[in-house]
C-alpha positions as CSV (number, residue, x, y, z in Angstrom):
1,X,94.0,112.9,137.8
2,X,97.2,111.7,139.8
3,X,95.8,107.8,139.4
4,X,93.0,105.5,138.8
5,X,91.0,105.7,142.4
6,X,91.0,102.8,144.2
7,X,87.5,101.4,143.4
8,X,85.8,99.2,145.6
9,X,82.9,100.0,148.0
10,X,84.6,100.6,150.7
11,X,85.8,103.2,148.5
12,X,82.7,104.5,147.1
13,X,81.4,104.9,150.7
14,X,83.7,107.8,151.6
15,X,84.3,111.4,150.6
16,X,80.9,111.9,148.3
17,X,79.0,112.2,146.6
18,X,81.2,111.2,143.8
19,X,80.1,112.1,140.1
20,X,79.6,109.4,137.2
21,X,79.7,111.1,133.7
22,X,77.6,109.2,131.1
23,X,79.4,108.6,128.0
24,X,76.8,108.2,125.7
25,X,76.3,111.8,124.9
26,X,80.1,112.0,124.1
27,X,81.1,112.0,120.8
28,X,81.7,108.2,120.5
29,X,83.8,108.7,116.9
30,X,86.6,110.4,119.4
31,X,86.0,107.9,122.5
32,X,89.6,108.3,123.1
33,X,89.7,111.9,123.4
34,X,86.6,112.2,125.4
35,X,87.7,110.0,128.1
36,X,91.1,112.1,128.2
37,X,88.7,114.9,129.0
38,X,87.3,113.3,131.6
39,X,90.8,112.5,133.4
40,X,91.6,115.8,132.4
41,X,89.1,117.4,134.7
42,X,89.4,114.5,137.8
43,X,86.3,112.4,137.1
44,X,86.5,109.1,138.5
45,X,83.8,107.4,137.2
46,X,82.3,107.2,133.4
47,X,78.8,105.5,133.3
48,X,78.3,103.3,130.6
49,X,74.2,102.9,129.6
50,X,74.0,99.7,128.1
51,X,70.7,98.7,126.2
52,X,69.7,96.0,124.1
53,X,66.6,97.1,122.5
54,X,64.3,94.8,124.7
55,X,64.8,95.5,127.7
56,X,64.8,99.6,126.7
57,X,63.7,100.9,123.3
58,X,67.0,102.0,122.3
59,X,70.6,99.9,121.4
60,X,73.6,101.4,122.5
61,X,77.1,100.1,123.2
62,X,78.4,96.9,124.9
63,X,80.9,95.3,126.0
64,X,83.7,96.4,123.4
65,X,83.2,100.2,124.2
66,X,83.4,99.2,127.8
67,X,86.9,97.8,127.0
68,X,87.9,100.5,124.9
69,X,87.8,103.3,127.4
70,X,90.4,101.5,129.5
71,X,91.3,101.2,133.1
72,X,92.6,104.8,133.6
73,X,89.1,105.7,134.9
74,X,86.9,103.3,136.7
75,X,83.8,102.0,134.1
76,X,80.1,101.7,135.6
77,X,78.0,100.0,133.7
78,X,74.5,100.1,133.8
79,X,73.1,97.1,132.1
80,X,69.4,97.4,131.1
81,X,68.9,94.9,129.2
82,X,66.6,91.1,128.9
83,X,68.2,88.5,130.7
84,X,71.3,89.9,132.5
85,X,73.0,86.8,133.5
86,X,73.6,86.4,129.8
87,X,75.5,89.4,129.5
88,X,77.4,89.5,132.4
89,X,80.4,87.5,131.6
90,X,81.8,89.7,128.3
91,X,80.8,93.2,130.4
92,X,83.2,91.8,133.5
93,X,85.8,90.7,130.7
94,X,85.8,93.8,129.0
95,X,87.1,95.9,132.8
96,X,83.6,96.8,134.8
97,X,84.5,98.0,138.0
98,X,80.9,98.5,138.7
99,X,77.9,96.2,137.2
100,X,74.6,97.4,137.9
101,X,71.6,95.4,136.8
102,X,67.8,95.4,136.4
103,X,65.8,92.6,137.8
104,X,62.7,92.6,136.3
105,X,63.9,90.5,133.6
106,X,66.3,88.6,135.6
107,X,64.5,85.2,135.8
108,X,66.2,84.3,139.0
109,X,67.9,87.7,140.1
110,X,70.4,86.2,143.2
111,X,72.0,83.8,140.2
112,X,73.4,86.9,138.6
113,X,74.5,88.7,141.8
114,X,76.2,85.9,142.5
115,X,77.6,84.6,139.0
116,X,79.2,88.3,139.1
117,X,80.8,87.1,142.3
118,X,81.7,84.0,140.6
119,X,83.0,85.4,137.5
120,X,85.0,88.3,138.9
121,X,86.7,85.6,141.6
122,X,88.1,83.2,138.7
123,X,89.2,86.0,136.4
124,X,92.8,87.8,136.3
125,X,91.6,90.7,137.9
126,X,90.1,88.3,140.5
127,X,92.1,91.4,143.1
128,X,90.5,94.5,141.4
129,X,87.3,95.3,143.5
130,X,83.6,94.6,142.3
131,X,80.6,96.3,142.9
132,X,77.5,94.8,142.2
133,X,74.5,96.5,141.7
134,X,70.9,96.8,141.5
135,X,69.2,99.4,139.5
136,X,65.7,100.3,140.9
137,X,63.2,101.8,138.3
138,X,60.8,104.3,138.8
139,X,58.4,101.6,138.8
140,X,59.6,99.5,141.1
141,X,58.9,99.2,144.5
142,X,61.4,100.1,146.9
143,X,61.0,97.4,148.8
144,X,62.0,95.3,145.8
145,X,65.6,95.7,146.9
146,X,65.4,94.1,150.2
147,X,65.9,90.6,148.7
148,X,69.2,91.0,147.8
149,X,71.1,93.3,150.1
150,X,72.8,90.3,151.3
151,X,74.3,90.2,148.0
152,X,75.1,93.4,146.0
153,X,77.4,96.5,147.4
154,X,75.5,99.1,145.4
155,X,71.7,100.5,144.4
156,X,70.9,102.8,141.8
157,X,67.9,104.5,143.0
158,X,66.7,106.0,138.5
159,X,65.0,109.5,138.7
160,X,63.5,108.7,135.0
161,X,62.0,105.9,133.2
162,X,65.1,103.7,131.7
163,X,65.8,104.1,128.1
164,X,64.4,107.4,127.2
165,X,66.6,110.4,127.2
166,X,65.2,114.4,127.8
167,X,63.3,113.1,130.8
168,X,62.7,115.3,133.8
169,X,63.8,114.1,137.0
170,X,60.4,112.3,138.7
171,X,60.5,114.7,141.9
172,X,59.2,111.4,143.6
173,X,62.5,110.1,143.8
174,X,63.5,111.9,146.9
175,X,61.7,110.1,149.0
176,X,62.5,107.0,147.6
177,X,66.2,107.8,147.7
178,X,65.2,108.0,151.6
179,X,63.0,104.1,152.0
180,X,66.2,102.9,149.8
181,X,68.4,104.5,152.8
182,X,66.2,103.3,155.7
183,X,66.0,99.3,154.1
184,X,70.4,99.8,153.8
185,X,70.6,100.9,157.0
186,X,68.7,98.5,158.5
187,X,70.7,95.6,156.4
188,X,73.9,96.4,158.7
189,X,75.7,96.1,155.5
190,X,77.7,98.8,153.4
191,X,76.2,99.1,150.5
192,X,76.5,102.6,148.2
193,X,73.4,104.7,147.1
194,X,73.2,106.4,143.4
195,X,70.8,108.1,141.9
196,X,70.6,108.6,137.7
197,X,68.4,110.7,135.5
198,X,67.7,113.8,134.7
199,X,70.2,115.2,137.1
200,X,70.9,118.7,135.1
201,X,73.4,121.7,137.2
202,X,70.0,123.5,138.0
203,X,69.0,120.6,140.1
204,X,71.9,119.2,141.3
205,X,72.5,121.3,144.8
206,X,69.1,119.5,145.9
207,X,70.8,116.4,145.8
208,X,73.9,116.4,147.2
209,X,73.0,116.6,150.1
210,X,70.9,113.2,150.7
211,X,73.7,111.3,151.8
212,X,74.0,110.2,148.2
213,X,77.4,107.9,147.0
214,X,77.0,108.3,143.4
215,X,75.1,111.4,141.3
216,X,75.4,109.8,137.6
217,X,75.0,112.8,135.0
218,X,75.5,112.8,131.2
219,X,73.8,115.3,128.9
220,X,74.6,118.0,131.8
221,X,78.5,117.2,131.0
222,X,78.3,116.4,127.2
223,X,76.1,119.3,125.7
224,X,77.7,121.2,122.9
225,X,80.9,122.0,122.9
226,X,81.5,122.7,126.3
227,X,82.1,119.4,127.7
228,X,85.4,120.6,129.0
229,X,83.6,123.5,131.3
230,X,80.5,121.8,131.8
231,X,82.2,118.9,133.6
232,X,84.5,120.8,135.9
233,X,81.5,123.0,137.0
234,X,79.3,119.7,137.4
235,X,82.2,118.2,139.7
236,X,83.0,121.3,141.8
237,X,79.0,121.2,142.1
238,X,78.9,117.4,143.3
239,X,81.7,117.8,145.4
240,X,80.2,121.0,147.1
241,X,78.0,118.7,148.9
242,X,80.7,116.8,151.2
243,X,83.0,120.3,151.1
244,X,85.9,119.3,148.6
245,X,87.4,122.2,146.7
């Protein structure tokens, strides 16, 4: 990579779909050398699958990992975890660029969108660009989202159930990709659409092009020891659908 992407949502709205590489299939014993890789090949966004073991079955990482990688690429975090606004304030601390949360165990959901505003405004990157985001599960309504479009820049449509890994992508999701696009569009506002889960480089090509911002994809990138190859095939694939080389 020449630099660290400008980040933002303005941002995210142009030239995608962009890729977001999950790094828990990495080897997290050489964090440092896996996210080299990933600069290495261009990726501009790691995806960072935070759990808490309440929310989702499994624990993973927090906010020290999300430090750890460093600014050099931009860190989405995916926080599915019980009671989000408690968790917000050390994930923003740590470098997010990108917080996307779960509301179903939000209490009062529009408090954390907009103590993430509040947060990010009084801190020292107070200039960096936040996205805040909703993550919309498979068994959510759709409709669930149009609450708070007057609040986030950012939903992430999940193709899987959270907190399970090997899933297959729920062949549903398409079409609520499209409602998620239709209630955005209708907002008037400019809000970015991702979609994670199960997103594997035999399925990929049937989702780039959906008007998509964001294609998150992990196991795909980390599998073996081909990381190096996988991920430069999984970004020229990504990138296919707006015509970059």
């Amino acid at each position: 990579m020449t630099g660290r992407p400008a980040g933002g949502v303005d941002w995210l709205l142009s030239g995608g779909p962009r890729a977001s590489i999950g790094i828990l299939t990495a080897d997290l014993a050489r964090l440092g050398e896996e996210v080299a890789l990933l600069e290495r090949i261009g990726a501009e966004l790691v995806h960072i699958d935070v759990m808490d073991g309440v929310y989702c079955p499994q624990l993973t990482v927090g906010a020290p990992i999300v430090k750890a990688i460093g600014p050099s690429i931009l860190r989405d975090v995916h926080l599915m975890v019980d009671d989000p606004l408690a968790k917000i304030e050390p994930i923003l601390a740590a470098g997010a660029d990108i917080v996307t949360v779960h509301i179903e165990r939000a209490g009062h959901p529009h408090r954390v969108f907009r103590a993430l505003a509040e947060l990010h405004g009084r801190s020292a990157d107070a200039e960096r660009p936040l996205i805040r985001g909703i993550g919309l599960s498979p068994s959510q309504p759709v409709e669930t989202i149009e609450p708070f479009l007057d609040e986030i820049e950012y939903v992430l449509v999940l193709a899987i159930d959270p907190g399970w890994g090997g899933q297959s992508f729920i062949p549903g999701t398409l079409a609520r990709i499209a409602r998620a696009q239709e209630l955005i569009a209708r907002s008037g506002r400019p809000i970015a659409i991702g979609v994670d889960g199960g997103v594997t480089m035999a399925n990929v090509a049937g989702l780039t092009g959906l008007g998509l911002d964001v294609i998150v994809t992990g196991s795909a990138v980390f599998d073996g020891k081909a990381a190096e190859s996988n991920g430069r095939r999984m970004l020229e694939l990504v990138r296919g659908g707006a015509g970059v080389a």
